[in-house]
C-alpha positions as CSV (number, residue, x, y, z in Angstrom):
1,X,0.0,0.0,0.0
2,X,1.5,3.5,-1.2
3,X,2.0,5.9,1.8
4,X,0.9,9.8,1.1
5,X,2.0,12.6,3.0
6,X,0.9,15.7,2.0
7,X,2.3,19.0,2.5
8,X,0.8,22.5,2.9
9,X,2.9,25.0,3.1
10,X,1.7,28.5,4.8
11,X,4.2,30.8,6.4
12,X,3.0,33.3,8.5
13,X,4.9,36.5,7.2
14,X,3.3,37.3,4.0
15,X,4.6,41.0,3.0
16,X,2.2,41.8,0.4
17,X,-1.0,40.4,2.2
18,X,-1.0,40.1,5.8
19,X,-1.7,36.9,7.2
20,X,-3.4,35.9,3.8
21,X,-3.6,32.3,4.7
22,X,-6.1,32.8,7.5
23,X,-7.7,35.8,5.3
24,X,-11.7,35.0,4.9
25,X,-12.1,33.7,1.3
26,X,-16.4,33.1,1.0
27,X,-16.9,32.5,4.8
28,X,-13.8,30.3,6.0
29,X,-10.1,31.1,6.4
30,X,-8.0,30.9,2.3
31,X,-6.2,28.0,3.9
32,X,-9.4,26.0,5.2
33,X,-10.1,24.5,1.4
34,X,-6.5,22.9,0.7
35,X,-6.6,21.3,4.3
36,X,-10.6,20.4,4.0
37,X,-10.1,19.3,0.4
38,X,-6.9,17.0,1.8
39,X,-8.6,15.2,4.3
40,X,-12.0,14.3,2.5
41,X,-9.7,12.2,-0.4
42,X,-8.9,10.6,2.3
43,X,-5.6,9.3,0.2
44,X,-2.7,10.8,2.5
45,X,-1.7,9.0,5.6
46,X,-0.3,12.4,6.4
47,X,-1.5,16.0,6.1
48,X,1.4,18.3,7.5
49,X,1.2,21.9,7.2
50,X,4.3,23.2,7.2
51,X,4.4,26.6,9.0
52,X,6.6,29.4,11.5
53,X,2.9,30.8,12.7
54,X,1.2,29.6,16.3
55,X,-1.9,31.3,14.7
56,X,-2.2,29.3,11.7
57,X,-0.8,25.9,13.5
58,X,-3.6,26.5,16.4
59,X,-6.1,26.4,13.2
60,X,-5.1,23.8,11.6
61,X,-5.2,21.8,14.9
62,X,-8.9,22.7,14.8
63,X,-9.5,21.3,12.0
64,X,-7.8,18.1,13.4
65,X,-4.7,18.3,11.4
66,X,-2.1,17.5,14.3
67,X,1.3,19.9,14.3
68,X,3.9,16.9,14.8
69,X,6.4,20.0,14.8
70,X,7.2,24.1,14.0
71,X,8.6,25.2,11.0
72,X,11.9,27.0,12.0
73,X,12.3,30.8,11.7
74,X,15.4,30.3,8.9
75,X,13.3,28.5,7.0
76,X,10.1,31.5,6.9
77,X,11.5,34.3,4.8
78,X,11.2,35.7,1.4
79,X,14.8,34.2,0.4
80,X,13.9,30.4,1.3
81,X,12.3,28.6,-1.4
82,X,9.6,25.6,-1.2
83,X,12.3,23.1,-2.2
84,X,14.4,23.9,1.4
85,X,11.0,23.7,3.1
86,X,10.0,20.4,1.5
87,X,13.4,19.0,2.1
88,X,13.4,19.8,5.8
89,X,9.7,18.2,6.5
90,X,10.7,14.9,4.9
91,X,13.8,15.0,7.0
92,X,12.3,15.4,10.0
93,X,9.6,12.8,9.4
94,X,12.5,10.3,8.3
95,X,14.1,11.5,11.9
96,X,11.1,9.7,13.5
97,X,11.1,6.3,10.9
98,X,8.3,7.9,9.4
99,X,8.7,7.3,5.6
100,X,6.5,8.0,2.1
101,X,5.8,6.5,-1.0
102,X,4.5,9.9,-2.2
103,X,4.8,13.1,-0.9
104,X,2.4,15.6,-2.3
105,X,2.9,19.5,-2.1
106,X,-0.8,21.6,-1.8
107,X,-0.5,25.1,-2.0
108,X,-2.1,26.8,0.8
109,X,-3.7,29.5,-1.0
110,X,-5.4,27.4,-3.4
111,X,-9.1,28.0,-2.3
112,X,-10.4,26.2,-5.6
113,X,-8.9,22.7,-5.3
114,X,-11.3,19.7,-4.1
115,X,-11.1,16.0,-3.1
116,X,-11.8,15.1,-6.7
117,X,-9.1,17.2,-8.7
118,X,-6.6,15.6,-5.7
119,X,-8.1,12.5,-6.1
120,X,-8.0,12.6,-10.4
121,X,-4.0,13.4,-9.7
């Protein structure tokens, strides 16, 4: 059986909209449908959002998406690219013999994506 993580990456220090992943987008935070839309294809044995910011962690815990751990400050600025970021979370995961088959990269901003078109990929 193929093991899924997925990862959403939201840092918290946007510069040209603040704290655009917990903007309202049609009644729910922008970063509610990537995480909502990840758990109903119910295809990841993972969802990990990948993020510097306690206020966008805390929500994504209420939407029952556990924080196993913190993205660090270094790696939550305008110079460090999604590769580094990626990199680090499979790292860590492979720290604690947690491996994937698959590992799946959702934009957090993507309000427009749904369990089917994750599902159809």
């Amino acid at each position: 059986m193929i093991k899924r993580l997925a990862i959403i990456p939201a840092r918290g220090g946007s510069k040209r909209i603040k704290n655009k992943n917990l903007n309202i987008f049609h009644g729910k935070p922008l970063i509610y449908y990537p995480i909502s839309a990840a758990k109903n294809s119910k295809i990841f044995d993972k969802i990990h959002v990948s993020s510097d910011s306690k206020k966008i962690l805390d929500y994504s815990n209420e939407l029952k998406i556990k924080t196993d751990f913190v993205r660090p400050k270094y790696l939550a600025n305008d110079k460090i690219g999604l590769r580094d970021v990626v990199k680090y979370v499979i790292s860590r995961y492979q720290k604690i013999n947690h491996n994937y088959d698959e590992i799946w990269l959702i934009y957090a901003t993507n309000p427009f994506i749904t369990k089917n078109i994750i599902r159809n990929c």
